[in-house]
C-alpha positions as CSV (number, residue, x, y, z in Angstrom):
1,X,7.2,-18.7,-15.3
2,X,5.2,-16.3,-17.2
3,X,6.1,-12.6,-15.9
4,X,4.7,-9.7,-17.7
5,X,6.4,-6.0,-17.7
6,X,3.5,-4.7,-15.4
7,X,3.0,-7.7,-12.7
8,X,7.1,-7.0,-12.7
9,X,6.4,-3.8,-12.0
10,X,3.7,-4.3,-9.8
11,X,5.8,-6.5,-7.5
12,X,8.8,-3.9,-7.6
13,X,6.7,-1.0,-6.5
14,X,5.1,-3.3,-3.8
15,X,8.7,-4.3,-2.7
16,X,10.1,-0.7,-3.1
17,X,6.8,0.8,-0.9
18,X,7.8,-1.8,2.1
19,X,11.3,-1.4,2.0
20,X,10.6,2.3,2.9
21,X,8.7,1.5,5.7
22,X,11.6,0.9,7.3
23,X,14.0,3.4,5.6
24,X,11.5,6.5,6.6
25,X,9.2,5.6,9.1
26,X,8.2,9.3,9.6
27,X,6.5,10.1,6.6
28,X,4.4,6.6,7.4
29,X,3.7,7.4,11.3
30,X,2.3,10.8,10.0
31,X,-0.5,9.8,8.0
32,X,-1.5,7.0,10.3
33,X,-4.7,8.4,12.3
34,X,-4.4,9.0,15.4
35,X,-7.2,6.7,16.7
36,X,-4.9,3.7,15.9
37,X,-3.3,2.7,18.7
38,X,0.3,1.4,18.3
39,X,1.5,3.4,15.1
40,X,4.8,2.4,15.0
41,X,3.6,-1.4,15.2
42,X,1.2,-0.8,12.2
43,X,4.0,0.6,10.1
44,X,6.5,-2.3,10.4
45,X,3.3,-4.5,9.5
46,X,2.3,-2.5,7.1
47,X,5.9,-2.2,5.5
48,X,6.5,-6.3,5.8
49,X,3.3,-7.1,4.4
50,X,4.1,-5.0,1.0
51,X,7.3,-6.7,1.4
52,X,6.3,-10.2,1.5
53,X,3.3,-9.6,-0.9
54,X,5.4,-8.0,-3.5
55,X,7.8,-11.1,-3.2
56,X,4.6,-13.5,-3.1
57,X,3.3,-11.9,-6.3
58,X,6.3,-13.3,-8.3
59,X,5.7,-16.9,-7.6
60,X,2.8,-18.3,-9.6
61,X,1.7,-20.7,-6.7
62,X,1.5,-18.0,-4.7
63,X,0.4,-14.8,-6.6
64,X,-3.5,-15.7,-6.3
65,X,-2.6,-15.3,-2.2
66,X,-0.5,-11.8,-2.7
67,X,-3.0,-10.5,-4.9
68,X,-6.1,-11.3,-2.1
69,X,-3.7,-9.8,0.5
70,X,-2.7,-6.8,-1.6
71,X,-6.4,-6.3,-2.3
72,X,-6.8,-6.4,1.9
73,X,-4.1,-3.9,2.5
74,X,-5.2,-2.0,0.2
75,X,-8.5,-1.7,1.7
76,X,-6.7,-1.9,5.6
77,X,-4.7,1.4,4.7
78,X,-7.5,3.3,3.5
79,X,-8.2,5.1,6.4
80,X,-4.5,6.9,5.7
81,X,-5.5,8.3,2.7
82,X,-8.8,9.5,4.3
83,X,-6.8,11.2,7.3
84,X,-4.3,12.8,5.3
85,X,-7.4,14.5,3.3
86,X,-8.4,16.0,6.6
87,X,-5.5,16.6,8.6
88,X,-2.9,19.2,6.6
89,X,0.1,17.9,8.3
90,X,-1.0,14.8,7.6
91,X,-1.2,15.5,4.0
92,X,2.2,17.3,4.0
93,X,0.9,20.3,2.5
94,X,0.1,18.7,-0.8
95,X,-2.9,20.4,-2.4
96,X,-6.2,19.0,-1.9
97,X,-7.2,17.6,-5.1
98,X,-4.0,15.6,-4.9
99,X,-5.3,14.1,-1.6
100,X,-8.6,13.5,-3.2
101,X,-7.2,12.0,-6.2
102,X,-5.5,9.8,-3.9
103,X,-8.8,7.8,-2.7
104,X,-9.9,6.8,-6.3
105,X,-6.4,5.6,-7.1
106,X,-6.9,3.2,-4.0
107,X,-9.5,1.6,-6.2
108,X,-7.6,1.5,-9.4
109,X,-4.8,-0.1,-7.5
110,X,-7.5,-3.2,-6.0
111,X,-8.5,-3.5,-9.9
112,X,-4.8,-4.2,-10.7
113,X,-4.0,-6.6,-8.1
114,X,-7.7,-8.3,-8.7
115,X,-6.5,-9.3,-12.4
116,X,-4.0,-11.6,-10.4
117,X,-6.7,-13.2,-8.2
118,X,-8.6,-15.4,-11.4
């Protein structure tokens, strides 16, 4: 099993990000927007599925799967970054070019997990 330093890493932060799903579920409900229904529902499925992604991304067999479904959450939880652009609490009073920045890391964070897909 060939793991390098930044799939590793890749897989912790995944791992790390789901775990706190659960631990502060606050700070995710927030930045969910409002026309979801069922926020508390998307959280744990958000939270699980970084879970068992981050897990699956470890397993060669697998990591071609965790990398499509990273890429698809990815993309799923986009409209979070979007909402807490426009919404202040939302965004926890960070300033807005953070927020912005935010977006375009989306899609720097698709490229990484899409070098895991070939």
């Amino acid at each position: 099993m060939n793991l390098t330093w930044h799939l590793c890493l890749m897989a912790f932060l995944y791992i790390i990000a789901g775990i706190n799903h659960f631990r502060s579920p606050g700070m995710y409900l927030k930045i969910i927007p409002p026309y979801f229904s069922n926020p508390k529902l998307l959280n744990i499925l958000s939270g699980a599925a970084e879970v068992i992604l981050g897990i699956l991304l470890i397993l060669p067999p697998l990591r071609h799967f965790a990398a499509w479904g990273i890429i698809a959450l990815l993309i799923a939880v986009f409209p979070a970054n979007l909402f807490m652009y426009q919404n202040k609490k939302a965004g926890f009073g960070l300033p807005k070019w953070i927020l912005l920045l935010r977006m375009p890391l989306q899609l720097l964070l698709i490229l990484w997990a899409y070098q895991y897909t070939l």
